[in-house]
SEDOVEX-110025 format. One record per residue (C-alpha): x, y, z. Coordinates in steps of 0.1 Angstrom, whole numbers, padded with zeros to 4 digits, always signed. Each point is the difference from the previous one (the first is absolute). Example, Ala and Ser with C-alpha at 12.3 -4.5 7.8 and 13.67 -1.06 7.14 Angstrom:
<nodes>
+0123-0045+0078+0014+0034-0007
</nodes>
This chain:
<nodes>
+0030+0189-0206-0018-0026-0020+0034-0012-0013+0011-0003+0031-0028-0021+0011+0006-0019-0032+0038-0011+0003-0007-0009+0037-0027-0026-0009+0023-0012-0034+0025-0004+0028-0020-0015+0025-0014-0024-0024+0036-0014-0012+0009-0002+0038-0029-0024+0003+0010-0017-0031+0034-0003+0007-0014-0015+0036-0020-0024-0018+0020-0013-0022+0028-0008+0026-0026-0016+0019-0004-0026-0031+0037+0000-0008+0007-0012+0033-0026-0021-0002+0016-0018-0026+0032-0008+0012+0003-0036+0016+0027-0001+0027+0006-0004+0036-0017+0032+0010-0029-0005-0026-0024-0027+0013-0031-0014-0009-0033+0011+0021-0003-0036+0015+0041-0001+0010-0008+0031+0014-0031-0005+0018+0020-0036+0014+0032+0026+0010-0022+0022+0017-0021-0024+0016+0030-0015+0016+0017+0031+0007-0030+0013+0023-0014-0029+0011-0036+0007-0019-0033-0019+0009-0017-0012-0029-0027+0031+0004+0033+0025-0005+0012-0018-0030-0037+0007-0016+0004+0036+0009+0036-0008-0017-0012-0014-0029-0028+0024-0012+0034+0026+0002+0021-0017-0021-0025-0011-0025-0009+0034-0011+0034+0013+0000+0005-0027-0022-0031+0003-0022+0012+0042+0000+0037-0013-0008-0017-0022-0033-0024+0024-0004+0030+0025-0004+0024-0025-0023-0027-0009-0027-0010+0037-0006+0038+0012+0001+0009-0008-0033-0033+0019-0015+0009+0029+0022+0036+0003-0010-0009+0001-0038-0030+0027+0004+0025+0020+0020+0030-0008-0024-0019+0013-0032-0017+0030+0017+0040+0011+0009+0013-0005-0036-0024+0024-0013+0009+0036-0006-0032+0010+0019-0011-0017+0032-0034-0014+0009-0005+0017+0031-0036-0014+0005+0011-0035-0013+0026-0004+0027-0022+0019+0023-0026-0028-0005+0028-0028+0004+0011+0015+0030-0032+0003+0015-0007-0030-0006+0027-0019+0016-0004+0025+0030-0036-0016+0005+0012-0033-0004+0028+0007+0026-0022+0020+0021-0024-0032+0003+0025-0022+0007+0014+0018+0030-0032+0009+0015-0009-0041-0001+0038-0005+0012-0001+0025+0028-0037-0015+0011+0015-0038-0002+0032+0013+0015-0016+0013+0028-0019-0029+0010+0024-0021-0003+0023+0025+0022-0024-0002+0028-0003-0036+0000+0036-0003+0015+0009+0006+0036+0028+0019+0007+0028-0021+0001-0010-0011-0034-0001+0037-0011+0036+0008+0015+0010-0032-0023-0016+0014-0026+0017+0040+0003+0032-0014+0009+0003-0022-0033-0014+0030-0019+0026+0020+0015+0028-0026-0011-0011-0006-0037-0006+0041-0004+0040+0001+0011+0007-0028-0024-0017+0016-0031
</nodes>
């Protein structure tokens, strides 16, 4: 049973890895559908008609995705080695990745609480025709990618 247990959370652990680092690869592409947070925050404005008290609630959103998104990128490499020589050895370090897992589940689990909390605000700042804007070019993009 404790095996069990144990696999599950190796696995859940390289989910969230593999989540994260897509995140920052992504991140690091420049191209049409990869924009800055100010082109973005301009598009968006634009797209919903935002008062300038909507593009604070905006802002705050996109700045801490981007600060997670850097935050994300500079520790990837560091991440990627630690996890890199811990598989080449003939014995795994199940605590060491444990702790590396468990540490980038904190950091990800702070992130999304702040991003769910900004979200939210700035969710209930719009009136509803903004908000059927906003699902129906969800909608599209989720199509696209």
């Amino acid at each position: 049973m404790k095996k069990v247990k144990l696999n599950k959370r190796m696995g859940l652990g390289i989910l969230i890895l593999a989540l994260i680092l897509g995140i920052a690869a992504c991140g690091s592409h420049h191209g049409p559908h990869h924009m800055d947070q100010a082109k973005m925050l301009k598009r968006i404005t634009k797209k919903l008609d935002l008062s300038e008290m909507q593009q604070g609630k905006l802002q705050v959103v996109l700045e801490n995705t981007s600060n997670f998104k850097d935050d994300m990128q500079a520790n990837h490499a560091g991440l990627s080695n630690s996890l890199n020589e811990n598989l080449s050895t003939a014995q795994l370090d199940v605590d060491a990745l444990n702790m590396q897992f468990d540490e980038i589940e904190g950091k990800f689990s702070t992130f999304r609480k702040a991003m769910v909390s900004d979200y939210a605000e700035f969710h209930a700042s719009l009136d509803d025709a903004q908000r059927e804007k906003l699902a129906a070019k969800f909608e599209k993009m989720s199509k696209r990618h």
